[in-house]
C-alpha positions as CSV (number, residue, x, y, z in Angstrom):
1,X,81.2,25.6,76.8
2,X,84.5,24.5,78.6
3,X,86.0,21.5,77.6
4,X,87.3,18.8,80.1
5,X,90.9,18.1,79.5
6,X,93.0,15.0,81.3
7,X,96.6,14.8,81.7
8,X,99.5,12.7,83.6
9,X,100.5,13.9,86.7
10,X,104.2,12.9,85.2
11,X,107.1,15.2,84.1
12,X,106.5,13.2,80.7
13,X,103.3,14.8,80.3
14,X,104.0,18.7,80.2
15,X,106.0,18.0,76.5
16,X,102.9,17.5,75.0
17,X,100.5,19.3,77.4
18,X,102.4,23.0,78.0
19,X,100.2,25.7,78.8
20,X,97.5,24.2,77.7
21,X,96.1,24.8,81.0
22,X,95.7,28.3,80.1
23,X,93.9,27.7,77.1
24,X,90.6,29.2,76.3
25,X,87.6,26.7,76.5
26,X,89.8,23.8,78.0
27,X,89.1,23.1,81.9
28,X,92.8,21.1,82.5
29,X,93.1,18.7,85.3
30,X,95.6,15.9,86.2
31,X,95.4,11.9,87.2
32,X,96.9,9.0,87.3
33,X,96.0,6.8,83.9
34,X,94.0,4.4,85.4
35,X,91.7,7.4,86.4
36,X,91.7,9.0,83.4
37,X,90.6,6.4,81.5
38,X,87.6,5.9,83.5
39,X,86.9,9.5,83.3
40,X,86.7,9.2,79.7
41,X,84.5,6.2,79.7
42,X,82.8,8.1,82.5
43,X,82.2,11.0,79.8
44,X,83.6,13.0,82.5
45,X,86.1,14.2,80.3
46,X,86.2,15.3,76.6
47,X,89.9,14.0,76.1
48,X,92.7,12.5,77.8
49,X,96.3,11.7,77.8
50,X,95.8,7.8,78.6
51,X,97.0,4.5,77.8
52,X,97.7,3.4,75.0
53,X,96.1,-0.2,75.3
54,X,92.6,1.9,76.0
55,X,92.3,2.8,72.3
56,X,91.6,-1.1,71.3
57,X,89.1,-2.1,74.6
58,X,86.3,0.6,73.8
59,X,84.9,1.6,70.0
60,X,84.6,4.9,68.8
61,X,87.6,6.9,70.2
62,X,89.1,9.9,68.2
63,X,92.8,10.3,68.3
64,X,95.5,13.4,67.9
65,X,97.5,12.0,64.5
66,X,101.5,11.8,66.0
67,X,101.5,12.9,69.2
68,X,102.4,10.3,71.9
69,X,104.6,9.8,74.4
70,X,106.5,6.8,72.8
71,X,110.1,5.4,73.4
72,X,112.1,3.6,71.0
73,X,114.7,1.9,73.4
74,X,114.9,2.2,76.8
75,X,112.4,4.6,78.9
76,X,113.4,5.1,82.1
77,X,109.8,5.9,83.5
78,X,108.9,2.3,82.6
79,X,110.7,-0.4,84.4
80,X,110.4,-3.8,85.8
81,X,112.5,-4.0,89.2
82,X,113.8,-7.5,89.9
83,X,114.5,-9.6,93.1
84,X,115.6,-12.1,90.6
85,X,116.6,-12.3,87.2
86,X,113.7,-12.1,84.8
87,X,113.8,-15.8,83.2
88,X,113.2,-16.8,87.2
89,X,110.5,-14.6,88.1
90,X,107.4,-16.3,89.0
91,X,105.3,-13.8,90.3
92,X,104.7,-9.6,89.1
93,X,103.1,-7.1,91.0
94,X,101.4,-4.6,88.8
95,X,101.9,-1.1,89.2
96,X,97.9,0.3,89.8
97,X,98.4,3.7,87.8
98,X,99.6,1.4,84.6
99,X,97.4,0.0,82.1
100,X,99.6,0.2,79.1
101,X,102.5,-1.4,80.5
102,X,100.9,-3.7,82.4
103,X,99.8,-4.8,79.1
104,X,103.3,-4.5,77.7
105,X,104.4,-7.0,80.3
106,X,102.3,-9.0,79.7
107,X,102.7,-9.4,75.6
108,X,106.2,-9.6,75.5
109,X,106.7,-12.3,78.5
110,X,103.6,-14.8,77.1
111,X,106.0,-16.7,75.0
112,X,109.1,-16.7,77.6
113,X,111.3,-20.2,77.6
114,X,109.3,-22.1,80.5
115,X,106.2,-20.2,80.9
116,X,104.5,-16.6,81.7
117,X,104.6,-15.6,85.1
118,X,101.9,-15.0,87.7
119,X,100.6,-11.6,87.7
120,X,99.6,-9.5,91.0
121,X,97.3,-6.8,90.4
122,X,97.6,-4.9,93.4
123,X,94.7,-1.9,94.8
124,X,95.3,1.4,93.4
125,X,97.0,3.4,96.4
126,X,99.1,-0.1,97.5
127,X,102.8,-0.2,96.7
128,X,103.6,-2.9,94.0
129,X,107.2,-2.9,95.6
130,X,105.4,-4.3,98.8
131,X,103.6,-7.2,97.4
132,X,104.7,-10.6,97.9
133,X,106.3,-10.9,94.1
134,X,109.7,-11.5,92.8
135,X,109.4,-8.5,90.9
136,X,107.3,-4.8,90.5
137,X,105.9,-3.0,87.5
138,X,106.5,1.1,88.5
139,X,105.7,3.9,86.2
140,X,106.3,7.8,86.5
141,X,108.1,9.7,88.2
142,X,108.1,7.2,91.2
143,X,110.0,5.0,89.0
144,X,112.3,7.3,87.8
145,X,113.3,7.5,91.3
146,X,113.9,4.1,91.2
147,X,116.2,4.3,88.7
148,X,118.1,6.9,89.2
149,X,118.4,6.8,93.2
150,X,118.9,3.4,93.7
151,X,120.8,0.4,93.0
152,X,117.7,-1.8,91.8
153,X,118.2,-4.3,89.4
154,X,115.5,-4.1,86.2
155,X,114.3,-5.2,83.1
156,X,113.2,-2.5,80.6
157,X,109.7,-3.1,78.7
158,X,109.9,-0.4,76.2
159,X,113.5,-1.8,75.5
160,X,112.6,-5.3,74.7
161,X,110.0,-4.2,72.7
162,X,111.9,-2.5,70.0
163,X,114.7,-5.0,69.8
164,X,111.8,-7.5,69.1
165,X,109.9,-5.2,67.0
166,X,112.3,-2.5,65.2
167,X,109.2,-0.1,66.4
168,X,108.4,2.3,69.1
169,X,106.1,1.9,71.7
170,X,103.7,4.2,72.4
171,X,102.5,4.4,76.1
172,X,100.2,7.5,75.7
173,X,98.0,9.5,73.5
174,X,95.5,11.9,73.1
175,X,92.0,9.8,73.1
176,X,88.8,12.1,72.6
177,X,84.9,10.9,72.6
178,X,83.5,13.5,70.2
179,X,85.7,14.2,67.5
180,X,83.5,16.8,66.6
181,X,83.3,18.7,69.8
182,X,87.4,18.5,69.9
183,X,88.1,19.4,66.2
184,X,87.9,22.7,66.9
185,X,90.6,22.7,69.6
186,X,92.8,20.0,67.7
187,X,95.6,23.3,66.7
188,X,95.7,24.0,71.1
189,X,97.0,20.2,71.0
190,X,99.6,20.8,68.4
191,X,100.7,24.1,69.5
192,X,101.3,22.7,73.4
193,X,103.5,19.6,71.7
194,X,105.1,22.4,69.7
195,X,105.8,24.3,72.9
196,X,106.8,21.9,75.1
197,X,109.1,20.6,73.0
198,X,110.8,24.1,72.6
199,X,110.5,23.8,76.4
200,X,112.3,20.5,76.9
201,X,115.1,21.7,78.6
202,X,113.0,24.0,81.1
203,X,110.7,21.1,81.7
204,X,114.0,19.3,82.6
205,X,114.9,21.6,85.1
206,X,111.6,22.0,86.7
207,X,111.6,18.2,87.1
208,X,115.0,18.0,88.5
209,X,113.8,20.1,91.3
210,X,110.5,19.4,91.9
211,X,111.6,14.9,92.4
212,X,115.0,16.0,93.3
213,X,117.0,14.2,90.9
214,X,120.0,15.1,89.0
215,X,119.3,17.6,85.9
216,X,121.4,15.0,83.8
217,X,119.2,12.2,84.2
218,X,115.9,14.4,83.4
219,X,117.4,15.5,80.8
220,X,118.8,12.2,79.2
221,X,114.9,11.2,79.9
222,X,113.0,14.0,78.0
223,X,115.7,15.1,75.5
224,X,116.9,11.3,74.3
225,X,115.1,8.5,75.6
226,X,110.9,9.8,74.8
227,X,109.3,10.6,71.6
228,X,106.6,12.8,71.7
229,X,106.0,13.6,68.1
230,X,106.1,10.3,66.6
231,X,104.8,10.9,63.1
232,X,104.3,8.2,60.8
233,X,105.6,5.2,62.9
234,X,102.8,5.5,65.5
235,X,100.1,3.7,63.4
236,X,102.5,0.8,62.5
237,X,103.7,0.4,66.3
238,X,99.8,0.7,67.8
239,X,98.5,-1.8,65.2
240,X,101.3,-4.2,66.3
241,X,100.6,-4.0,69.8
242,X,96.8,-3.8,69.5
243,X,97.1,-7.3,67.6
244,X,99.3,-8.9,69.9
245,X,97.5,-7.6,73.0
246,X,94.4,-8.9,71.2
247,X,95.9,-12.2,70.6
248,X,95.9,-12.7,74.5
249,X,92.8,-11.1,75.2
250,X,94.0,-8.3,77.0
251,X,91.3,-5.9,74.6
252,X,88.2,-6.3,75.1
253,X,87.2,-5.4,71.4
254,X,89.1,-5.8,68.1
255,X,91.7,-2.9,67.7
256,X,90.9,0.1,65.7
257,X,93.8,-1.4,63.5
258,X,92.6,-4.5,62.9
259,X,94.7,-5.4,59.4
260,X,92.5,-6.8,56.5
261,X,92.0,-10.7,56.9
262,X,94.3,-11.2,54.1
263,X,97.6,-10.1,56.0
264,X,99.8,-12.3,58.1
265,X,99.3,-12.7,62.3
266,X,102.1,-11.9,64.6
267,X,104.6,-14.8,64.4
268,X,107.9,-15.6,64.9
269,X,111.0,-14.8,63.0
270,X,114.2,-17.2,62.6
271,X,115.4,-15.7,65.9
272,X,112.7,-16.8,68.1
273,X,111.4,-12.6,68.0
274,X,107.7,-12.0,67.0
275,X,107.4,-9.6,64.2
276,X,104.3,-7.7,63.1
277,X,103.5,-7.7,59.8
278,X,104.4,-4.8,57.2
């Protein structure tokens, strides 16, 4: 029996997801996040590419040990576009396709000097950038666009999170329901991140056409700024954002990575910068 495989419709995807629609037994098909997750939870698919923040809000999930689409630094893909600067904004408009970064958002401004702003989540197929908000939370290749096209002011999520940290952040993995339906297949995941990462620079080009933007800037994007085969940093940078998501209730159950009770809660270090423990 074919199984039912999700993916981004985002150029970030195809690095960890090349050819695999042309593998036996898998039945590929693409969506935004927010749609893939509930096809999971759904059990209309068998595995996804999803958010990240999905693995601690439902038990029982399998996932694909270092492969992730993760940034340590700025990721382009990922941005907060500002009508003012960031220690003024009041009010965010939430990108509908996001989950993880919504979440992301949401962690890292909680302890801002005078307050967390107001967040607008907006109807999926509504434009964030047309809310009534002093900013807007875009992701994919829309923001990109963004970026790279215009002269938008913005404030980078993944960016502040690893001078706060000293981690990655990972914005996507593999999440299966059945690890023993998937096991089986788990070498067709690992041979597509092998591929596409051999295929980095084709990808590149592809995307440059297909969005229209300069080859340069798609391949700064793949080639430098995203991590797709993380390795042993993943776990330390998921349990640090499953706890502090936790912390302000944005899971619904404990993460997966729930430390032992013996070990230290986020806090603060002599700069002001929450740290994670060890």
């Amino acid at each position: 029996m074919s199984l039912q495989i999700g993916s981004v419709p985002y150029v970030v995807g195809r690095p960890l997801d090349w050819g695999l629609e042309s593998a036996a037994d898998i039945l590929y098909q693409q969506a935004v996040p927010a749609e893939l997750v509930q096809g999971l939870r759904d059990s209309k698919l068998d595995a996804a590419l999803v958010s990240s923040i999905e693995l601690f809000r439902r038990p029982g999930y399998g996932t694909i040990d270092g492969l992730a689409v993760a940034g340590q630094g700025t990721v382009d893909s990922v941005q907060v576009f500002l009508r003012r600067p960031i220690e003024k904004v009041r009010r965010i408009a939430l990108d509908p396709s996001s989950r993880a970064a919504a979440a992301l958002v949401r962690v890292l401004l909680a302890e801002r000097d005078g307050g967390a702003p107001e967040y607008l989540e907006v109807p999926a197929g509504v434009d964030p950038r047309t809310a009534d908000a002093d900013a807007w939370l875009r992701i994919g290749d829309q923001a990109l666009r963004e970026t790279w096209l215009e002269e938008l002011s913005n404030w980078n999520p993944s960016q502040v999170w690893t001078q706060q940290t000293g981690l990655p952040f990972v914005f996507a993995l593999w999440l299966f329901r059945s690890p023993a339906t998937i096991e089986p297949l788990l070498p067709e995941f690992h041979q597509a991140a092998e591929r596409g990462g051999t295929a980095r620079e084709e990808i590149a080009e592809r995307g440059a056409q297909e969005l229209q933007l300069p080859l340069a800037c798609l391949r700064k994007y793949l080639l430098e700024q995203c991590v797709f085969q993380l390795g042993a940093p993943m776990s330390a940078a998921l349990e640090c954002f499953g706890q502090r998501a936790q912390a302000l209730g944005l899971t619904r159950e404990p993460p997966d990575h729930t430390p032992p009770a013996h070990q230290r809660a986020p806090e603060t270090n002599g700069e002001g910068k929450v740290t994670c423990p060890d």
